[in-house]
C-alpha positions in Angstrom: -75.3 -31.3 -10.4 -76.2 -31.5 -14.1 -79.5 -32.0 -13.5 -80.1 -29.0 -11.2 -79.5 -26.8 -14.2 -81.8 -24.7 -16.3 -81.6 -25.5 -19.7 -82.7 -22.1 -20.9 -80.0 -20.4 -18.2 -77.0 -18.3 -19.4 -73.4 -19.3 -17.2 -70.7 -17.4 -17.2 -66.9 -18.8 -17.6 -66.6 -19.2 -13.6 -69.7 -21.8 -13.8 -69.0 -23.5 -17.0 -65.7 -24.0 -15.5 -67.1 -25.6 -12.8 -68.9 -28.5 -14.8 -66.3 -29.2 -17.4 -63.0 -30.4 -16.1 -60.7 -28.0 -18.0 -58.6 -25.3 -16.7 -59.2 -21.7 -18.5 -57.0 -21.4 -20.8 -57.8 -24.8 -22.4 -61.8 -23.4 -22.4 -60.9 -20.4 -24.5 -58.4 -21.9 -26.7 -61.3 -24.7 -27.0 -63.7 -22.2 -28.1 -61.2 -20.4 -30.6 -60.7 -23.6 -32.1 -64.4 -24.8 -32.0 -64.1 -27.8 -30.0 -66.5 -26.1 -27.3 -69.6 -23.8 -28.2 -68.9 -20.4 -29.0 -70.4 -17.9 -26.3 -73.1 -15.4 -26.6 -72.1 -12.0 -25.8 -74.6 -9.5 -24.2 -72.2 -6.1 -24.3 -69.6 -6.9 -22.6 -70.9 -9.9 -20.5 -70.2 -13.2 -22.4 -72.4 -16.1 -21.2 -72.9 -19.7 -22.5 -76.4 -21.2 -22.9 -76.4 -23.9 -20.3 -78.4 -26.2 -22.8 -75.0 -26.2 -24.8 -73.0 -27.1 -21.9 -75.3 -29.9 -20.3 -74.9 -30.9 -24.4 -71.6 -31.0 -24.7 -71.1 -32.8 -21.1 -73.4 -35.3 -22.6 -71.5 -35.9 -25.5 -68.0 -36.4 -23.5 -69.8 -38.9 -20.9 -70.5 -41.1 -24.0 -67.0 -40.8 -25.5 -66.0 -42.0 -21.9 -68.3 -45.0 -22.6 
């Protein structure tokens, strides 16, 4: 599924959740903390650039390894 995604695309929580294997709560107290990427924030949407996800997913699979 990771490679089906845009780089240069903008997800929203409900998608970013769907790649990384955390529950909500964990996401945003992640973020607070700075242990995931801080989102961008277009008014009131908040969105994170997919190339920071697919990065970050990257960089767990090799802590895995």
């Amino acid at each position: 599924m990771q490679s089906k995604i845009e780089p240069r695309a903008l997800l929203r929580l409900k998608q970013v959740l769907q790649l990384v294997p955390v529950c909500r709560s964990t996401w945003l107290s992640g973020v607070r903390s700075g242990r995931f990427p801080k989102p961008v924030k277009n008014g009131r949407c908040v969105f994170w650039p997919a190339a920071s996800i697919l990065e970050l997913l990257e960089n767990m699979s090799k802590q895995e390894a």
